[in-house]
Every structure is written in structure tokens, then in C-alpha cells.
C-alpha positions in Angstrom: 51.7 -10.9 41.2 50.9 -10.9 37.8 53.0 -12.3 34.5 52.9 -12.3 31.1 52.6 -15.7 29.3 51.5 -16.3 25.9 48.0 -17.8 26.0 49.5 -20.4 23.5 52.6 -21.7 26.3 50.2 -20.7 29.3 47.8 -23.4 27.8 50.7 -25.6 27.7 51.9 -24.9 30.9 48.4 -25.2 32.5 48.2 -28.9 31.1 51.3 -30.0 32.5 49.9 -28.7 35.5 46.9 -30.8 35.4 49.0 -33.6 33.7 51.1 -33.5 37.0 48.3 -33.0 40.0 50.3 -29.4 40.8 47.4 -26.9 41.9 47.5 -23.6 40.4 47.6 -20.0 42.2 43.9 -19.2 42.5 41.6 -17.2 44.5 38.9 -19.4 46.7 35.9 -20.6 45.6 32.5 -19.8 44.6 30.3 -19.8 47.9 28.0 -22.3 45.8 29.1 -24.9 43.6 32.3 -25.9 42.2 35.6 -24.2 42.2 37.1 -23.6 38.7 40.5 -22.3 40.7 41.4 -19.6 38.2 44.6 -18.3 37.5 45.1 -14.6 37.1 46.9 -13.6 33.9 48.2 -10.6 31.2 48.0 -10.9 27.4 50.6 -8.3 25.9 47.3 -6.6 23.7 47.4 -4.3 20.9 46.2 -0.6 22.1 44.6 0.7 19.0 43.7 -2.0 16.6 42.1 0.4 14.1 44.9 3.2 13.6 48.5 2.4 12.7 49.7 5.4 13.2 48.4 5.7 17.1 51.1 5.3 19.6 53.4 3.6 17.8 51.3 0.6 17.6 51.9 0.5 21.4 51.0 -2.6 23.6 49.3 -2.6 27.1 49.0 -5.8 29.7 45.2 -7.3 29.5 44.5 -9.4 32.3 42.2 -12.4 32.0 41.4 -15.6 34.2 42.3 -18.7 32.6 41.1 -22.4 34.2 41.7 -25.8 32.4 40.5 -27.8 35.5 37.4 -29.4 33.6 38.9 -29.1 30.0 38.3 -31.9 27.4 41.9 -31.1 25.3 41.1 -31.6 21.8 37.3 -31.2 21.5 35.8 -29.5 24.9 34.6 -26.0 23.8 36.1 -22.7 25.1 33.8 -20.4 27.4 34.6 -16.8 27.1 33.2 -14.1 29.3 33.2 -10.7 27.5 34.3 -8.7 30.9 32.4 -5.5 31.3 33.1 -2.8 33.0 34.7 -3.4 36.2 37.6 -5.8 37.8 37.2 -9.3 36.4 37.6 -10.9 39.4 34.0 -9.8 40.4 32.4 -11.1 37.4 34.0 -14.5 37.7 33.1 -14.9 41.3 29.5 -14.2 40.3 29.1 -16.5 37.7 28.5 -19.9 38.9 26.9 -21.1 35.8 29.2 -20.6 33.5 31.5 -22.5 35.9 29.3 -25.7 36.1 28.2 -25.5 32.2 32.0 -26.1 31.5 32.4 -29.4 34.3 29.4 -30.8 32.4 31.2 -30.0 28.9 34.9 -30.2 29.0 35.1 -26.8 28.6 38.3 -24.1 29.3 37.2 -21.1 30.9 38.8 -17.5 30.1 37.9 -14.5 31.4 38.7 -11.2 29.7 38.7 -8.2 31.6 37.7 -4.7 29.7 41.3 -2.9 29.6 42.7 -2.0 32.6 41.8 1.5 33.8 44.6 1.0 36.6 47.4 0.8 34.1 49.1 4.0 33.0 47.5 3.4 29.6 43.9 4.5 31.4 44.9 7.9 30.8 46.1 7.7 27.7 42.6 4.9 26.3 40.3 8.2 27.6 42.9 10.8 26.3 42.9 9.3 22.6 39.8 8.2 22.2 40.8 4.5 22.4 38.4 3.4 25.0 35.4 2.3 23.1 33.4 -0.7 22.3 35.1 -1.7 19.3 38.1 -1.8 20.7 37.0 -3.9 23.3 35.7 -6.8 20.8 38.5 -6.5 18.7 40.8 -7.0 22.3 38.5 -10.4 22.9 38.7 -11.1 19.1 42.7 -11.1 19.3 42.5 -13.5 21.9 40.2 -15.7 20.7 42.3 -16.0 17.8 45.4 -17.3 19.5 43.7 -19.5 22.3 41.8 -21.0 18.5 45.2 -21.6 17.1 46.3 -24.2 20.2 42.4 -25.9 19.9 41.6 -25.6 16.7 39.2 -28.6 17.1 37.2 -26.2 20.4 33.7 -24.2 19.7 33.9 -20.9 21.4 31.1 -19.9 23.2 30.9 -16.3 24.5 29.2 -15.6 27.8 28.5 -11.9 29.5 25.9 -9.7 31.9 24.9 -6.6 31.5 26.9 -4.5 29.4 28.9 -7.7 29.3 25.8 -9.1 27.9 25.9 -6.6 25.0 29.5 -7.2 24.3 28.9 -11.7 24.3 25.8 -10.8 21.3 28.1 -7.9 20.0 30.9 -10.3 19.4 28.7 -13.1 17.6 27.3 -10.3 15.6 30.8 -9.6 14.8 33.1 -12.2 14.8 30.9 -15.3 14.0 33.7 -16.8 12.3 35.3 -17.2 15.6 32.5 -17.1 18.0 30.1 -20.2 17.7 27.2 -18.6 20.2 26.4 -15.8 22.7 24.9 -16.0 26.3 24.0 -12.3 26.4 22.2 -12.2 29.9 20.7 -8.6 31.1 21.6 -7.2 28.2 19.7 -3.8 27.4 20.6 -3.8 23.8 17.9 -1.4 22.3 17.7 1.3 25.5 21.5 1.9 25.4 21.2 2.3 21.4 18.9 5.6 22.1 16.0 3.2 21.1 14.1 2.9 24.1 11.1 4.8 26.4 13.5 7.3 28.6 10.8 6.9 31.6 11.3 2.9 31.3 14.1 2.7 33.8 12.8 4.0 36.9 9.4 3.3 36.4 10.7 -0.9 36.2 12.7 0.3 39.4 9.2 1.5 40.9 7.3 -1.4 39.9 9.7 -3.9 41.5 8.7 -2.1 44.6 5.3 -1.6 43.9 4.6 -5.5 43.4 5.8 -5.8 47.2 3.3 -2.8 48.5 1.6 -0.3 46.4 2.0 1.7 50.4 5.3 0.7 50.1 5.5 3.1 46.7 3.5 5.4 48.4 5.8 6.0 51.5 9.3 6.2 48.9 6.8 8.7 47.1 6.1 10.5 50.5 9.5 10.8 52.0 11.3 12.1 47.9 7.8 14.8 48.6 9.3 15.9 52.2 12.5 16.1 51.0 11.4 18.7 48.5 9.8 20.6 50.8 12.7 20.7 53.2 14.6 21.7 50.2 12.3 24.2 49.0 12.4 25.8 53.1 16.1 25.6 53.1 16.1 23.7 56.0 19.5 21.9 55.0 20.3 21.4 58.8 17.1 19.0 59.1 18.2 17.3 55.9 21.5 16.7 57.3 20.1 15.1 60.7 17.4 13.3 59.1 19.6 11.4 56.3 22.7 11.7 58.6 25.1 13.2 56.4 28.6 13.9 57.5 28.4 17.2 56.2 25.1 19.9 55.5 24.0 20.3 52.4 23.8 23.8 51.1 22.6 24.4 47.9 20.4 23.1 45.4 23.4 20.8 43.7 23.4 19.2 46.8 20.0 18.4 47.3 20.0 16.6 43.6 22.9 14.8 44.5 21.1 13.5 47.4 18.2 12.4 45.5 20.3 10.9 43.0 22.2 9.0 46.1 18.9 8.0 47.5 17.5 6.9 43.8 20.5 4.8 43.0 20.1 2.8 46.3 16.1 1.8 45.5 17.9 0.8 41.9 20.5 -1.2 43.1 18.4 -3.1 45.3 15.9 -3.9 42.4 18.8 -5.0 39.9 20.3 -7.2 42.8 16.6 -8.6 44.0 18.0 -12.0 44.2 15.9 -14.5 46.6 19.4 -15.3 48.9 22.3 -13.2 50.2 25.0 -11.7 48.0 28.1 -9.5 48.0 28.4 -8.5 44.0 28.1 -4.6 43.8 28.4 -4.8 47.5 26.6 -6.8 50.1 23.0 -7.1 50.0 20.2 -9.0 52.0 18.3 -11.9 50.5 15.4 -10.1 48.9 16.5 -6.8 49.1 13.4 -5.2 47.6 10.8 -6.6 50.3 13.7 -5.8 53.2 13.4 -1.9 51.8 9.7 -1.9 52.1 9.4 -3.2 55.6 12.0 -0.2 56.4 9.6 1.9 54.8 6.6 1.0 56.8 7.9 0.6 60.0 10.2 3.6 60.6 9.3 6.3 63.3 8.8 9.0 60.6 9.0 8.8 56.7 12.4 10.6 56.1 14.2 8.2 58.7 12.7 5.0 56.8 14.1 6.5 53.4 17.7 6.8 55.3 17.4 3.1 56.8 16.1 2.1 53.5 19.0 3.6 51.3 21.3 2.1 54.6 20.9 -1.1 53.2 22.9 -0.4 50.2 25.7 2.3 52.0 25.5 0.9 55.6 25.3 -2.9 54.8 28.1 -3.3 57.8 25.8 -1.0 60.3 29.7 0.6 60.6 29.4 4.1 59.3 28.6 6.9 61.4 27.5 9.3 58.7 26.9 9.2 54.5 29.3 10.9 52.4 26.9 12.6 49.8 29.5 12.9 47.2 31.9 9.8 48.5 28.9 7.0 48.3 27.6 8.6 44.7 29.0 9.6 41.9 26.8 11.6 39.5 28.1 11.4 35.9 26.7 10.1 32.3 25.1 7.1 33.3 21.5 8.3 35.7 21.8 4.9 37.7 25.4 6.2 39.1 28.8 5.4 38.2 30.7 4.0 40.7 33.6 5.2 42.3 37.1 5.0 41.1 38.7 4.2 37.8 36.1 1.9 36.8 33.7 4.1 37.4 35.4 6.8 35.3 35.6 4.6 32.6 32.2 4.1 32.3 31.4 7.5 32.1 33.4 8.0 29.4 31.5 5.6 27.7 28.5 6.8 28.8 29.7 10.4 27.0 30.5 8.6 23.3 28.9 5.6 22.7 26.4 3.9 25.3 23.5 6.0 26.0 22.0 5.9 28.6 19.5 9.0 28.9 16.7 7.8 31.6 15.2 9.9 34.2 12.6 10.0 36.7 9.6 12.3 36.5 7.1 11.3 40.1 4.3 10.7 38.0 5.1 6.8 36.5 7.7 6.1 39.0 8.0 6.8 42.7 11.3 8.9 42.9 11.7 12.9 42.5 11.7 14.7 39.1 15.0 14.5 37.6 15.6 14.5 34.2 18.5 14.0 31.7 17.9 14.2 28.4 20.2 14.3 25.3 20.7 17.8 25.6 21.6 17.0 28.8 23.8 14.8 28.3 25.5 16.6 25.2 26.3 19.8 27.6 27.8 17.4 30.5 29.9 15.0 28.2 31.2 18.8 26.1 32.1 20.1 30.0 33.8 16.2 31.4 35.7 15.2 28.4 35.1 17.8 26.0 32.9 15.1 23.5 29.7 14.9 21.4 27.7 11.8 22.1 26.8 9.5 19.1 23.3 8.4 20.4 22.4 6.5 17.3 25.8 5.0 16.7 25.3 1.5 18.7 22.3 1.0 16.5 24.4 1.7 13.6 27.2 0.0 14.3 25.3 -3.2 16.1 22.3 -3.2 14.2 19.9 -1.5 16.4 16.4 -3.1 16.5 17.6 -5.4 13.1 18.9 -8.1 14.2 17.1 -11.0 12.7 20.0 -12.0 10.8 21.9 -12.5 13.2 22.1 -16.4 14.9 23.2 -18.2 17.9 22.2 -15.8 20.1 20.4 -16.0 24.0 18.5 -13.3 25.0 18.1 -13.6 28.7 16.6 -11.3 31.3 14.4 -11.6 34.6 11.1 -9.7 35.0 12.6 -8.4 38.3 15.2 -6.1 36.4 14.9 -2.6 35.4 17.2 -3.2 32.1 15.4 -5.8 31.2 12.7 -3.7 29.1 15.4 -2.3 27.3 16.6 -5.6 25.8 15.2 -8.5 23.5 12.1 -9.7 24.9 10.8 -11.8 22.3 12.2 -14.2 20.4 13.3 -13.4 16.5 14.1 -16.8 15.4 14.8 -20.4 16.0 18.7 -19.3 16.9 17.7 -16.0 18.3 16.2 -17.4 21.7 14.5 -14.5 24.3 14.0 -16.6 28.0 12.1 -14.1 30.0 13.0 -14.9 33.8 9.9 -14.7 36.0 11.1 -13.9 39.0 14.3 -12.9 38.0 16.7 -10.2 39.1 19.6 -8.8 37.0 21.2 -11.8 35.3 20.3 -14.4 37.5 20.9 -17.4 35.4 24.6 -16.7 35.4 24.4 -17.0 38.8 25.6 -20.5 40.2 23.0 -22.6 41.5 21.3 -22.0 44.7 18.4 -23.8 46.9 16.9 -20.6 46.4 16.3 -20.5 43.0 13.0 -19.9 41.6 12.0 -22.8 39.2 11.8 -20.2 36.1 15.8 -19.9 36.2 16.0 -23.8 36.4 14.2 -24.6 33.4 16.3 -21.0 31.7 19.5 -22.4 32.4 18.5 -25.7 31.4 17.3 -24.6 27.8 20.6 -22.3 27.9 22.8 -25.5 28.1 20.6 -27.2 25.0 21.1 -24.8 23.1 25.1 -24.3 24.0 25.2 -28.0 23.7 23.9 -27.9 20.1 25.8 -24.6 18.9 29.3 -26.5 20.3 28.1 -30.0 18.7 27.5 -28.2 14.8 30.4 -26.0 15.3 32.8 -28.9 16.3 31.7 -30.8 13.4 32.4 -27.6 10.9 35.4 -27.5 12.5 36.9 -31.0 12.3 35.7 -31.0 8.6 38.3 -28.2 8.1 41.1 -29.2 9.7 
């Protein structure tokens, strides 16, 4: 069940807990590494931070994961994960780094979740226009604020993946007063700003794959060309056997939605190409990539290979007897899929204002079938789902687009492995504005917790991560003891 205690008494309450050896209600562990046992909270949260007039300056319930089991009081920094968009508990079970970075430094851990599209003020964030990336920041800023009031001697460090990862750099960008550094990890902070190459995506998805087989891109490329010509016959009944759908498809919608179904699983498995087992986004192999290709080239024919291939993603269990075309995918905004659900609906929403995310395939640099999505596109399905005009440059506006050598204190992490990772900072622009490229890497491996596993690039990347965190936390503790 969850309550609502002030951060400032729940701090409180959390160090007489520690004070007096009492465990606190958490969920279990990390499979690897140590167990921060977070406690699951709500912070009573402004709803619209930039309109006084807007519901009455009503109030929602945030929730966030708080943990002082490794906490220096006094002087160990704060770690802050910007939560992105999905349940927090995901995030944090997913982030062993973070985790063992704060038993090395003293530091309290807080996650912030993004909203909470479950709560009857979901409808009302998407109906008003509240929903949006500033609000979001100004939500963790709010926060930040009152857990800086009870440790006004602790740096905060902001952490995040993925969109998460735009938010941690975001909220430097931002707040720096507040914030003393940003881990933004996977962060694609030019492409969703309008600013990047729209083929980029998928052919990075394509090249994971390629790097396994070039015949192993030639069979996806094979099976996406019989497809088509199934399609182009009409034969839906054959499609329906060969991909074992529950129902037939029967019109043209339904053989996109299909190959966007089929597309999304060859995506999923290139962001979560990690070199051991996992169960974030769902549960996938050790080395999902090189699992898909031997599917590919060693099925009875090349359409069955593509189903056993995308079974890896919607079958991990080997349990369902049939794929639910429109129940496993959900077409929207965002071309990589948005999950299903009310996270999932979020997203698209933000996928209709702010983040853009116009990428498509075309069979000629990437392996998959032509589909495009362009602005127009995008304009003419956002005006149809939530009757809204994208801003495609407005990120770049508002977050500095491509400019963002004044900035400082920022890590710009991403693994060679991961299709987003073009579409962020690759290079460094500065002494405190750090790019680790990640050979080897899938999507935000270094926040990952340690693993015998590990490739020796996301050693040494986590290692330079906790210099540099260590230095940020060091000058910002000594700015901030000179002011109190």
C-alpha cells in the first residue's frame, strides 16, 4: 500500500529506522549485486507548475523509491534517477550501478517516477496538456528542493536511461543550481530534437545483426520480401499459418501492423543485446541478437524462422498458442512501438507534442520492409489521436538542440550495440561534457549492475563515470559547506 509522507519526516523516519536496525518494506533484490531495499513512496506534487489558474492549482500523488541504507547523513551525496516513461519499479530493479556507486559513496537513493498515468489525473495530464517534459523536470526539481532543505550539506547527482537519460542532462541543463551532475546514459538527445538522419534507426538495428551474419541480414531481408509477396497475392490465410496468428489478417492495415510487430521484435532485441540473461522490457536470452540469427538460419523455411525469431521477444515463455497482432503491438507516434497500456499511451502522447521520433525503414540501408513515417505523417496521426500539432523543433529550442557546449557536468554514455545511440552525443564537447562510447554495449549498459559478463569497455566506463561523480560531489560539497 502506498502513503504519503513528507520527504522531509520520511527522511526522518527512515533514519530512525536505520538508527534502530528495523528493516523497511521493500521489494527483493537485484539478481546481481547489492540490495538497496527501497521503500515505495507518494509526494503530494503540484499538477501544473506553469499555470495558476489550471485546476485550481490541484495536487496529484508522485510516487518515488527512497533508500538510506548506504547514506553518509550530513555529507553523502543524493542520487536521483529522472524516471522515464514507465513504472519506476522497472527502472530501479535495472540499475545496479547506481545502487553500488551510492555503497561506495554514502549516498541516498530516490527514485522519481514520471507522473502516474494510473491515477485519475492521467486523464486529465493528456486532457490539458499537462503531460510534457517540463513538467516533468519541474516535478523532480520540486523534490529536489525539499529532500536539499533536510541535507543541505549533500551534492545531488542525477542519473537516467533513455529518455530518462534526456531528462538526468535536461535537468543539469536546467536546474544546475540544484543539480551538481548528470549520468545521461542512452540518451538520444539530437534524433528526438528533429535533428537527426530519419533512416539512422533501423539501419543501426540492421547493423547489430549484420555484424553477427551478413546471411543472417539476408534471410530477415528474405522472409519481410515473402511476406510482401503473400501480401501482394492476398494469401492472408498463409500469413496467418506461417506467423501463427490467432486471427487472419485481411487487409492491407493488417499486413503493416504485422511488419511493424515483426520490426519492433528485431529492435528490441538489438537495444537489449546484453551478453547475459534479462527480464527488463520483458525476458530475453543472453545475446539476443546472435540467438535471432541462428533462428534465422536454421529454420525449415524463411517465414517460420522470422516467426521463431520474433518468438523470442512475444513467446519468451514458449506458452502462447498464437500472436495477437494488435494485442503484442501497438502502432502509435513512436515507429519502435509503444507498449501497451497506460504507459504506453503516455508516451504517445509525447511522441504527438514534443519528442520526435520520425524514423522509418526503407529495405535499401536496413533489412526490414518499407515503411515510412515522416512529419507529415506524424502531423496527420497526432491531429486524428489527440487532436495536436507536433513541435518538431521545440526540444532543440527549449534544450538547446545541437548547442550545448555551455553546458557542464554532464556524461554522455552510449554502447555501439544500440540503435539510439547515433542519435545522441558521441563526442566529447568539453572537459565536463564527457561522451564514453561503449564498445560492445547495448542500450544503457553501464547502469546495469555488475555482471561476470561484462565486457571490459563498460568496466573501465563505469569506472571513469564514478571519477567524474566523485569529483562533481567533492567541488559541489565544498561550494556547499562554504554557504551554509
Amino acid at each position: 500500500m502506498r502513503t504519503s509522507i513528507p520527504l522531509l519526516a520520511l527522511i526522518t523516519l527512515l533514519g530512525a529506522h536505520a538508527l534502530h536496525g528495523l528493516q523497511v518494506t521493500s521489494r527483493p533484490g537485484p539478481r546481481h549485486g547489492l540490495d538497496p531495499q527501497l521503500r515505495e513512496e507518494v509526494f503530494t506534487q503540484t499538477l501544473d507548475h506553469f499555470n495558476f489558474h489550471s485546476f485550481g492549482n490541484g495536487t496529484f500523488n508522485q510516487r518515488y523509491l527512497i533508500s538510506d541504507r548506504f547514506w553518509t547523513r550530513g555529507s553523502g551525496p543524493v542520487f536521483f534517477y529522472t524516471g522515464n516513461e514507465g513504472d519506476v519499479w522497472s527502472f530501479a530493479s535495472n540499475c545496479g550501478f547506481i545502487t553500488e556507486l551510492a555503497a561506495e559513496m554514502g549516498a541516498l537513493l530516490v527514485y522519481g517516477e514520471h507522473g502516474d498515468p494510473l491515477a485519475p489525473t492521467g486523464t486529465l495530464w493528456l486532457q490539458q496538456g499537462t503531460l510534457t517534459v517540463e513538467q516533468a523536470l519541474a516535478d523532480y526539481a520540486v523534490m529536489i528542493r525539499e529532500l536539499r532543505l533536510e541535507a543541505p550539506g549533500s551534492p545531488v547527482v542525477v542519473f537516467g536511461g533513455s529518455y530518462g537519460g534526456m531528462l538526468a542532462a535536461y535537468m543539469r541543463m536546467k536546474y544546475p543550481n540544484m543539480v551538481a551532475g548528470a549520468l545521461a546514459a542512452s540518451a538520444p538527445m539530437l534524433s528526438t530534437a528533429g535533428l537527426g538522419d530519419p533512416a539512422q534507426f533501423f539501419r543501426d538495428v540492421t547493423a547489430d545483426f549484420e555484424g553477427v551474419s551478413s546471411d543472417c541480414r539476408d534471410a530477415v531481408r528474405g522472409a519481410f520480401h515473402q511476406l510482401a509477396e503473400l501480401a501482394q497475392q492476398q494469401d492472408y490465410a498463409l500469413i496467418q499459418s506461417s506467423f501463427s496468428l490467432c486471427q487472419p489478417p485481411s487487409s492491407s492495415q493488417d499486413v503493416r501492423q504485422l511488419n511493424g510487430l515483426l520490426r519492433n521484435a528485431f529492435t528490441l532485441m538489438a537495444m537489449m543485446d546484453y551478453p547475459y540473461s534479462t527480464a527488463f522490457m520483458g525476458a530475453m536470452p543472453a545475446n539476443p541478437v546472435k540467438v535471432a540469427c541462428d533462428a534465422m538460419l536454421s529454420g525449415p523455411d524463411l517465414l517460420s524462422s522470422l516467426r521463431s525469431a520474433a518468438g523470442i521477444v512475444y513467446n519468451s515463455s514458449g506458452l502462447l498458442t498464437c500472436f495477437d497482432l494488435y494485442g503484442l503491438f501497438v502502432e502509435c507516434a513512436d515507429p519502435t512501438g509503444c507498449g501497451p497500456g497506460p504507459d504506453g499511451v503516455a508516451w504517445d502522447y509525447q511522441a504527438c507534442t514534443e519528442v520526435a521520433l520520425c524514423y522509418e525503414s526503407n529495405n535499401v540501408t536496413d533489412m526490414f520492409p518499407p515503411m515510412s513515417f515522416t512529419p507529415e505523417d506524424r502531423r496527420r496521426y497526432c491531429a486524428r489521436r489527440w487532436g495536436v500539432v507536433p513541435r518538431p523543433a521545440w526540444l532543440g529550442t527549449q534544450f538547446w538542440g545541437d548547442e550545448l557546449s555551455s553546458a557542464s557536468n554532464i556524461i554522455f554514455s552510449n554502447g555501439d550495440l544500440d540503435p539510439w545511440a547515433n542519435g545522441g552525443v558521441r563526442r566529447s564537447l568539453s572537459s565536463s561534457l564527457v561522451a564514453l562510447n561503449i564498445s560492445g554495449g547495448a542500450h544503457h549498459l553501464d547502469l546495469r549492475g555488475s555482471n561476470e559478463a561484462d565486457p571490459e569497455s563498460v568496466i573501465r566506463a563505469r569506472r571513469t563515470e564514478a571519477e567524474l561523480i566523485a569529483q562533481w560531489v567533492k567541488t559541489e560539497r565544498t561550494r556547499l559547506q562554504g554557504a551554509l
